[in-house]
C-alpha positions as a Markdown table, in Angstrom:
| # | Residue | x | y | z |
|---|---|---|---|---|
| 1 | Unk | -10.6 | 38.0 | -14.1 |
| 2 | Unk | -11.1 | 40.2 | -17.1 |
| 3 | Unk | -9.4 | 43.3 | -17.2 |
| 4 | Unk | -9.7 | 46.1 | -19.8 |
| 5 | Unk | -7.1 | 47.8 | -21.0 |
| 6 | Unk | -5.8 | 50.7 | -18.9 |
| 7 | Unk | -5.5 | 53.6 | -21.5 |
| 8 | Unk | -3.7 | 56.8 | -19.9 |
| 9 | Unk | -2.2 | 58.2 | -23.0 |
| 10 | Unk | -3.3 | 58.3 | -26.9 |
| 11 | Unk | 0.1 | 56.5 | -27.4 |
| 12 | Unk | -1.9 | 53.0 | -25.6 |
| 13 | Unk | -4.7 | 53.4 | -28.4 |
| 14 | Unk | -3.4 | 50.7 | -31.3 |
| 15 | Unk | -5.8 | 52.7 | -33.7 |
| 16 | Unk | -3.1 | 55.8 | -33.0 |
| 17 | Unk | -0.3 | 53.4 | -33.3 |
| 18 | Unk | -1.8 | 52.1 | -36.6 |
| 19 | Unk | -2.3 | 55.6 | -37.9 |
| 20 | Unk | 1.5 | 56.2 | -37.7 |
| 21 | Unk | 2.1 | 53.2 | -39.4 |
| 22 | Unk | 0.2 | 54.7 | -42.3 |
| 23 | Unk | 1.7 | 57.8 | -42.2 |
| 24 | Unk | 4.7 | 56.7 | -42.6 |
| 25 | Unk | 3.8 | 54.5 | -45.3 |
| 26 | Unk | 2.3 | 57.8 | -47.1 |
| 27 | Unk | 5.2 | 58.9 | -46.9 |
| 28 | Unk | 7.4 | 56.3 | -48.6 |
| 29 | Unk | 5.0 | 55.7 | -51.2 |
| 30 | Unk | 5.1 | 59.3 | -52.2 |
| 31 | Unk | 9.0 | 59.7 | -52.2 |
| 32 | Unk | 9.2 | 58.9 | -56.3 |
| 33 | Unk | 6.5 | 61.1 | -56.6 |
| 34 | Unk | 6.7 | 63.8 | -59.4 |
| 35 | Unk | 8.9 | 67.0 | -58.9 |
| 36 | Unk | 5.7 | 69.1 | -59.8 |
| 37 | Unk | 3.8 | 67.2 | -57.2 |
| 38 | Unk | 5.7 | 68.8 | -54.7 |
| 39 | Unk | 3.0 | 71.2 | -53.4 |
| 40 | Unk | 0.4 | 69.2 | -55.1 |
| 41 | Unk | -1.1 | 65.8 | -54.4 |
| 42 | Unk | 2.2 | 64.5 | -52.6 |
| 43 | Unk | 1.6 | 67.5 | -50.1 |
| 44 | Unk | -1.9 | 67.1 | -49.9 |
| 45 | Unk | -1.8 | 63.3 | -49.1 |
| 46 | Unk | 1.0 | 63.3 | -46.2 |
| 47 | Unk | -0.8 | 66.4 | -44.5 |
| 48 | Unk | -3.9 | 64.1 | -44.8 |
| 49 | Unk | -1.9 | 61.4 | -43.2 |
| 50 | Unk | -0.6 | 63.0 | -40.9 |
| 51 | Unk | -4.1 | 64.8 | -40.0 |
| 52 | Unk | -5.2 | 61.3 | -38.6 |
| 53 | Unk | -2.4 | 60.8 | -35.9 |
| 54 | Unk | -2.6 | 64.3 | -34.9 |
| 55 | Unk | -6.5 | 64.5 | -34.4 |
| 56 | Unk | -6.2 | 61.3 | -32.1 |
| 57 | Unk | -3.8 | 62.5 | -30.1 |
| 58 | Unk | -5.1 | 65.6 | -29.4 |
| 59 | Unk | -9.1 | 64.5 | -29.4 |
| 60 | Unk | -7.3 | 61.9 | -26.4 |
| 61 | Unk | -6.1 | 65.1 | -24.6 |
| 62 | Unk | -9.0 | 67.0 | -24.6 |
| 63 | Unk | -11.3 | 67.4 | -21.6 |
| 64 | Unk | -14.6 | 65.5 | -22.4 |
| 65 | Unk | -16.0 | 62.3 | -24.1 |
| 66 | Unk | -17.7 | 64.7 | -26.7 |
| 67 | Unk | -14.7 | 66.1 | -27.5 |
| 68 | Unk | -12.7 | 63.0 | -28.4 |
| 69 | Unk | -15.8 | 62.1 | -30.2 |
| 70 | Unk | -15.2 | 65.3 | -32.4 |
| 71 | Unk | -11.5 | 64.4 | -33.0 |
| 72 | Unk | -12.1 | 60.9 | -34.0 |
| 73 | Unk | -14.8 | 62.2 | -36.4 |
| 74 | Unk | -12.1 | 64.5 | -37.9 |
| 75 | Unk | -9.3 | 61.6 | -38.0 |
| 76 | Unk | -11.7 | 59.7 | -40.1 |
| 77 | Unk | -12.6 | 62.4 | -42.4 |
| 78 | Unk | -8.8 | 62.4 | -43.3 |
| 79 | Unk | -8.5 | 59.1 | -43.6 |
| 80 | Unk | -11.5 | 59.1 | -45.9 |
| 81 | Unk | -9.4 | 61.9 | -47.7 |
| 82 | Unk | -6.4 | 59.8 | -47.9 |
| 83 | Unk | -8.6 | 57.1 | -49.9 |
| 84 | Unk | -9.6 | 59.2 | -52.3 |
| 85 | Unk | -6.4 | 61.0 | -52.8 |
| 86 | Unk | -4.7 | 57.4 | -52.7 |
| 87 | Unk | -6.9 | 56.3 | -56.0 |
| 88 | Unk | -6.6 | 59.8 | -57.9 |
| 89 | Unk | -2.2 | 58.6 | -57.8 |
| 90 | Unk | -3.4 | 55.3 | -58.7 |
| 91 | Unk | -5.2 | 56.8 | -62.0 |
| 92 | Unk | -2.1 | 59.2 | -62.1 |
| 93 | Unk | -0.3 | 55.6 | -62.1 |
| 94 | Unk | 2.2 | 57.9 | -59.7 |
| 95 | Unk | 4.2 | 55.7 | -57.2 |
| 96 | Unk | 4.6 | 52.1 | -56.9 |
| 97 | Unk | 1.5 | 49.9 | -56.7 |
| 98 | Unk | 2.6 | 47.7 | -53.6 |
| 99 | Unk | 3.6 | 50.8 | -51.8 |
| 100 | Unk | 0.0 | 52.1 | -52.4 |
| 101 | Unk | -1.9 | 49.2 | -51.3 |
| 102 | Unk | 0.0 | 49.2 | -48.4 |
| 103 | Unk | -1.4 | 52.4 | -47.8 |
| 104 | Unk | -4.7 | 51.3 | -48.3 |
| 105 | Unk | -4.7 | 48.0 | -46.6 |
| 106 | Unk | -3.8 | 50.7 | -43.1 |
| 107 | Unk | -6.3 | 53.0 | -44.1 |
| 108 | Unk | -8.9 | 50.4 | -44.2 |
| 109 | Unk | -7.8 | 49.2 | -41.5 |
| 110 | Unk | -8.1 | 52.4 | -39.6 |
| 111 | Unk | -11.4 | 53.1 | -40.6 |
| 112 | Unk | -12.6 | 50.4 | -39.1 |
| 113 | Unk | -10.9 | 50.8 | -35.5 |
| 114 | Unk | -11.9 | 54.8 | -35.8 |
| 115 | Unk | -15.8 | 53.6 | -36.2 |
| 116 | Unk | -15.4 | 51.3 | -33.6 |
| 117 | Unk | -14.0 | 53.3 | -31.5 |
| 118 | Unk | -16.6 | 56.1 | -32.3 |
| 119 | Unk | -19.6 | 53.5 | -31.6 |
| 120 | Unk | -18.1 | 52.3 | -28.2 |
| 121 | Unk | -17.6 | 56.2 | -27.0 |
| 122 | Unk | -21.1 | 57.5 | -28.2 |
| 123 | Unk | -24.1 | 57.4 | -26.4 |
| 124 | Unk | -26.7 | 54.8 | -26.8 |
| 125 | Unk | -29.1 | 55.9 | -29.0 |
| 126 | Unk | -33.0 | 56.8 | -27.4 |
């Protein structure tokens, strides 16, 4: 017998799970960032981060399918943020570079779950 799953709580969804990982990561990789980043790009990227999480979670607690749907969207919109703001450090040359493909290697990785996820939730297309 093949059972899916049971998922009662955003904290069952490995995509969420994953999506802490990075953030976490974001967060270690822009430690040794520069003191004048403070408010800057260091800011901007672990709000981004943590954006992805957050959306889940909540997009998980709303009401309706639709509404998750809307979430999800927004989760990978920050993610897609956090690439870009990930390659402007790298041309920056601010943190290490292993800590910053860490942070990519998750991000990719959570794109693909969040469109995944996205496709199985939407309707079928007329």
């Amino acid at each position: 017998m093949n059972r899916e799953p049971v998922i009662r709580s955003f904290r069952d969804l490995e995509v969420w799970n994953v999506s802490i990982d990075l953030s976490v990561a974001i967060y270690d990789f822009t430690r040794p960032f520069p003191a004048d980043e403070l408010y800057g790009l260091r800011s901007q990227l672990r709000r981004c981060g943590v954006s992805i999480p957050s959306n889940i979670a909540e997009g998980r607690g709303r009401r309706s399918r639709g509404e998750f749907l809307h979430f999800l969207g927004i989760a990978r919109g920050s993610n897609n943020e956090v690439q870009t703001q990930l390659e402007i450090a790298r041309r920056l040359e601010y943190g290490s570079e292993p800590d910053r493909l860490k942070c990519l290697t998750l991000s990719t990785q959570v794109a693909k779950m969040l469109t995944s996820l996205i496709n199985v939730l939407s309707p079928p297309k007329p």
